[in-house]
C-alpha positions as CSV (number, residue, x, y, z in Angstrom):
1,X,163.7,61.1,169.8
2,X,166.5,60.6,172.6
3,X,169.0,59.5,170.0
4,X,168.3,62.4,167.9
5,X,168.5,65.2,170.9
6,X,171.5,63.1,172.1
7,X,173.3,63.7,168.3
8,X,172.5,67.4,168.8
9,X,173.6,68.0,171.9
10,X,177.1,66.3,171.4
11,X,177.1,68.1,167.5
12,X,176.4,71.1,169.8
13,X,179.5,70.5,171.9
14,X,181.8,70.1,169.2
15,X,180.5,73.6,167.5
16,X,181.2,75.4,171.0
17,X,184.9,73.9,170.6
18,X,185.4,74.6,167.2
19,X,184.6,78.3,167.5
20,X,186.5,78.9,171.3
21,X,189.5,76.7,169.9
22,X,191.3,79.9,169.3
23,X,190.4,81.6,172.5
24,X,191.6,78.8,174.4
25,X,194.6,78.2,172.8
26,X,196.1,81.8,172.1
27,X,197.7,84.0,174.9
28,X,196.7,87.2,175.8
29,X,192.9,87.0,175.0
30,X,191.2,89.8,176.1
31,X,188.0,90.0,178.3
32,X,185.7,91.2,175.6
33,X,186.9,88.9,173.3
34,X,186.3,86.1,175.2
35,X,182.5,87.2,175.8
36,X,182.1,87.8,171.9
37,X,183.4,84.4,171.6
38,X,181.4,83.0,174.4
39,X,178.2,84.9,172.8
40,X,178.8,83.3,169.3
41,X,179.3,79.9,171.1
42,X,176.3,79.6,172.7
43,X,174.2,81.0,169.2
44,X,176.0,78.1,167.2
45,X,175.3,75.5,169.8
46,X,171.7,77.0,170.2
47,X,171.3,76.8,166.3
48,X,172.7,73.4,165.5
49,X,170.6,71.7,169.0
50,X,167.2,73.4,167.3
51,X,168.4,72.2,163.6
52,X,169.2,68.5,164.6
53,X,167.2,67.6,167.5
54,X,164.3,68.7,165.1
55,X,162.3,66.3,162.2
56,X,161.7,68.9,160.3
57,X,164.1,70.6,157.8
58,X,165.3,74.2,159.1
59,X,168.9,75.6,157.4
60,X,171.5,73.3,157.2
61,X,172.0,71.3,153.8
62,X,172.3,68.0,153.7
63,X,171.1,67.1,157.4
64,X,170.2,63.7,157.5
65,X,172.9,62.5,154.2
66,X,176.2,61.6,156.1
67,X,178.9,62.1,155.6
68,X,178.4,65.5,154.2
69,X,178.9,67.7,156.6
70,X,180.5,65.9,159.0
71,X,183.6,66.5,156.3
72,X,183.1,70.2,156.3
73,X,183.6,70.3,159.9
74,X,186.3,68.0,160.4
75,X,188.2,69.9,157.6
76,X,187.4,73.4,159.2
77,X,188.2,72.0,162.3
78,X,191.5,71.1,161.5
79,X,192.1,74.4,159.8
80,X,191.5,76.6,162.6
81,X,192.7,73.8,164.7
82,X,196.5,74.3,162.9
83,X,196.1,78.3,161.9
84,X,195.8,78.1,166.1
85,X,199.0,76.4,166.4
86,X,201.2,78.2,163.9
87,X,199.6,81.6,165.7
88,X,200.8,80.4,168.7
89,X,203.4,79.5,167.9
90,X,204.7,83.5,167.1
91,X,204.9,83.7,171.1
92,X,205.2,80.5,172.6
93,X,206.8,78.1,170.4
94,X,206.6,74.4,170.8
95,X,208.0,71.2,169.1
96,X,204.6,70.9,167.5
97,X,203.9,74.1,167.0
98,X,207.1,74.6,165.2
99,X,207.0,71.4,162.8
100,X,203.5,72.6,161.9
101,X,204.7,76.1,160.9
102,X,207.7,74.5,159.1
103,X,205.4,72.5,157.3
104,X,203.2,75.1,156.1
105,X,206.2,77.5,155.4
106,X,206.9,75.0,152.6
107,X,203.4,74.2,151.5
108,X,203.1,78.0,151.4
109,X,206.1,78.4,149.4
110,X,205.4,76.1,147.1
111,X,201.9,77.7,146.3
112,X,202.8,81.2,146.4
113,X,203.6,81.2,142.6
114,X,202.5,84.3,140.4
115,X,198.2,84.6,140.4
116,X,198.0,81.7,142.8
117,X,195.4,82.3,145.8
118,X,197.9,82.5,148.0
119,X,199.8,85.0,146.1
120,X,196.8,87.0,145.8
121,X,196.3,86.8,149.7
122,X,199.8,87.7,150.4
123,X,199.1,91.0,148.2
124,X,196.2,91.6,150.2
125,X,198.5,93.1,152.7
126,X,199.4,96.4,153.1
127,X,202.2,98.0,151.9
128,X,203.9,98.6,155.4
129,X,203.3,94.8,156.0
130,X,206.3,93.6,158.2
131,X,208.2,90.4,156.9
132,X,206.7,88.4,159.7
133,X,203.3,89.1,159.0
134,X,203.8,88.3,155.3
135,X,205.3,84.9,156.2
136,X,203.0,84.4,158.6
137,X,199.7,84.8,156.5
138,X,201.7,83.3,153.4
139,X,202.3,80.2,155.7
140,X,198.6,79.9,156.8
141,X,196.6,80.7,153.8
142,X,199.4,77.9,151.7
143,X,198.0,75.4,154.9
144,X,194.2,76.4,154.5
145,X,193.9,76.1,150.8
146,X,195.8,72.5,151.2
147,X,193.6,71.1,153.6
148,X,190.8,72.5,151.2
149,X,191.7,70.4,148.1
150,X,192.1,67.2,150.4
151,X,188.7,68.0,151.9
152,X,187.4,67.9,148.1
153,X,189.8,65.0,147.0
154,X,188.4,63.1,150.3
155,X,184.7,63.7,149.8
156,X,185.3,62.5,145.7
157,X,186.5,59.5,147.0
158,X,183.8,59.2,149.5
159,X,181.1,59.4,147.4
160,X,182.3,56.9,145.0
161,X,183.3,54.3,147.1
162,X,180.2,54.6,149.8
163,X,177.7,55.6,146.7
164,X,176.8,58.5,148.7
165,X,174.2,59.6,149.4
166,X,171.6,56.4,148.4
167,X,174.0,54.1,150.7
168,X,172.5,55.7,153.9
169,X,168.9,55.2,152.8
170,X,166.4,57.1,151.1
171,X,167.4,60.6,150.0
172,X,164.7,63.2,151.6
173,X,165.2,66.3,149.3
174,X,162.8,68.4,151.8
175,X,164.6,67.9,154.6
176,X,168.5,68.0,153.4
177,X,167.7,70.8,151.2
178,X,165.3,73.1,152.6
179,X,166.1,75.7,150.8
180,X,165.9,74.4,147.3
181,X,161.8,74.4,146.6
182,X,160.5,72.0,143.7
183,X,157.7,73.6,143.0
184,X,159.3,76.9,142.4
185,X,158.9,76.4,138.2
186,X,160.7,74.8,135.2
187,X,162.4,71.1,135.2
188,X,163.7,70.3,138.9
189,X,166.7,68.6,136.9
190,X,167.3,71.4,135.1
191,X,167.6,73.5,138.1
192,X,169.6,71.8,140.2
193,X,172.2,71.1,137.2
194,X,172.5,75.0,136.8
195,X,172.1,75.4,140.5
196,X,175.4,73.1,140.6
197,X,177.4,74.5,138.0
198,X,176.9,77.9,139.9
199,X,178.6,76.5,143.1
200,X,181.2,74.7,141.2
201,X,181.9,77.9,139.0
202,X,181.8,79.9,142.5
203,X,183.6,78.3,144.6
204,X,186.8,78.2,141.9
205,X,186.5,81.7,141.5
206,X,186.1,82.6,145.2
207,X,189.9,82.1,146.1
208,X,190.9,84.6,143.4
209,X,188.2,87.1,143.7
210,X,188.0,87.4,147.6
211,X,191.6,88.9,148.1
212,X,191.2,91.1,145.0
213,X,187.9,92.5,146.0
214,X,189.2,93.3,149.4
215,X,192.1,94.8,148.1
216,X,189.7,96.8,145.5
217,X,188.0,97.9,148.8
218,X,190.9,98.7,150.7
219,X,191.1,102.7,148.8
220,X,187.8,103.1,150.5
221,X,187.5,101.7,153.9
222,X,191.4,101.2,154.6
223,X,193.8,98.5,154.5
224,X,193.0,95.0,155.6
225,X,194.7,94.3,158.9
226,X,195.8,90.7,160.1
227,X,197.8,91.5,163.1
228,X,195.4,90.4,165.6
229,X,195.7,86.6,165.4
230,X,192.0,85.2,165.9
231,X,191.3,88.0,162.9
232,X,194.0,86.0,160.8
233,X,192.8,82.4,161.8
234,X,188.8,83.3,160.9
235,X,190.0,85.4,157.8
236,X,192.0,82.7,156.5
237,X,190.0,80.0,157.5
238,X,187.1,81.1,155.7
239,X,188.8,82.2,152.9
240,X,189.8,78.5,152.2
241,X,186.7,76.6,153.6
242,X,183.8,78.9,151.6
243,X,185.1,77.7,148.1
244,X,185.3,73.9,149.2
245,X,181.9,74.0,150.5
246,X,180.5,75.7,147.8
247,X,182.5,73.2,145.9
248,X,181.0,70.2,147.5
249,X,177.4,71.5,147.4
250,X,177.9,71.9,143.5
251,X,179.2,68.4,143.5
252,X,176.1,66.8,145.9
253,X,173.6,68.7,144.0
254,X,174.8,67.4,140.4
255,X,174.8,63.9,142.1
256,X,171.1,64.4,143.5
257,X,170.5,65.8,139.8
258,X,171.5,62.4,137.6
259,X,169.8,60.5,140.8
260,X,166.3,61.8,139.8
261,X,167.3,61.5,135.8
262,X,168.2,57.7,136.4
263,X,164.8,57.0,138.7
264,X,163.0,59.0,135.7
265,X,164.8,56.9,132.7
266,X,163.8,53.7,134.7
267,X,160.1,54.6,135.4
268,X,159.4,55.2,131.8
269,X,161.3,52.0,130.8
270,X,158.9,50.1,132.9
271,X,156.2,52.2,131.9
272,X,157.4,51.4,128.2
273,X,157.7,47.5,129.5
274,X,154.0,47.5,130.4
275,X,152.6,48.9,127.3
276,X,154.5,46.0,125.2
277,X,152.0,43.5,123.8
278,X,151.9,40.0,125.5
């Protein structure tokens, strides 16, 4: 019980840095914006202290099957954690606020090819857009969507080398996915194979759909502005993390899938083994 309330609290910590990251790090943050951010701080750490200090299974996917979610939040952590930088960067530039602009000027370059998601995000902006801004969102959104695909690529590789998630121990489907319910109706297999092809499906066409629904939207409830820089580092962050997690739930829940088909084909082999005349 100490050990699990200890793994909260310090989980807890790093959510409160994750989300004030950008507060801390930016000039020029405002007083209310700093008690929004101080307000959604203490609801994260408030969540993830009541999801992992308790036994039972609450909201969060894949709880007790490291290293799961411990790869989404380094990987958004080290989005917002370099968005930060190259925002920063815009006012007071550094030595390492300028080689990590430089480097996602060229990933963002080399991206921002015709129907790409970073073109798409780039023509998100409004028509008056300045130069800057366009470089500056082209830069970040090229960055985001990299660390993205090395998020998936690393996770792959993960779960083929570590056998993830049977490595760890049992696999509890009640607790690390309490939102999936077995005895809803119809094959549990089934499900979670269609379940999975939906995320994967989603989360490929979440890139390309997000900037052109917003853009859609924009004739009704105005352009979408990115001048304020935490706006731009959430905006873009998410925009990049949402697919990839909904790309690695697909994944995981495909895996769990030919898990229970293999413990299936082996129970009615040595059911089929019993029967056999001595």
């Amino acid at each position: 019980m100490i050990s699990r309330l200890t793994g909260a609290v310090i989980r807890a910590v790093l959510v409160v840095l994750l989300i004030a990251t950008p507060s801390l790090m930016l000039p020029g943050t405002s007083a209310d914006a700093a008690q929004i951010v101080a307000l959604v701080a203490i609801f994260g750490a408030a969540l993830t202290i009541f999801e992992y200090a308790s036994s039972y299974p609450g909201l969060v996917e894949f709880r007790d099957a490291p290293p799961f979610n411990r790869i989404r939040f380094v990987s958004l952590f080290v989005t917002v954690f370099l968005l930060t930088l190259i925002a920063r960067g815009m006012t007071e530039p550094t030595t390492l606020t300028t080689l990590v602009t430089a480097i996602g000027t060229l990933i963002g370059q080399a991206i921002d090819f015709p129907y790409s998601p970073v073109r798409l995000v780039v023509l998100m902006l409004p028509e008056d857009a300045s130069l800057e801004q366009i470089n500056l969102v082209r830069t970040s959104a090229g960055l985001s969507y990299l660390i993205s695909l090395l998020t998936l690529a690393i996770f792959l590789i993960l779960q083929r080398m570590r056998g993830w998630p049977l490595r760890t121990g049992s696999f509890n489907v009640w607790v690390n996915l309490p939102t999936f319910d077995p005895t809803a109706g119809g094959d549990v297999v089934e499900r979670l194979e269609r379940d999975a092809r939906f995320n994967v499906a989603l989360g490929f066409l979440l890139p390309f759909l997000t900037p052109a629904v917003i853009k859609a939207a924009s004739s009704l409830f105005g352009s979408v502005s990115l001048e304020n820089p935490q706006t731009l580092i959430w905006t873009v962050a998410a925009w990049a993390f949402l697919p990839a997690s909904l790309f690695m739930r697909g994944i995981a829940m495909g895996r769990i899938a030919g898990m229970i088909k293999e413990k299936r084909r082996q129970t009615t082999a040595a059911q089929q083994g019993d029967l056999l005349p001595v």
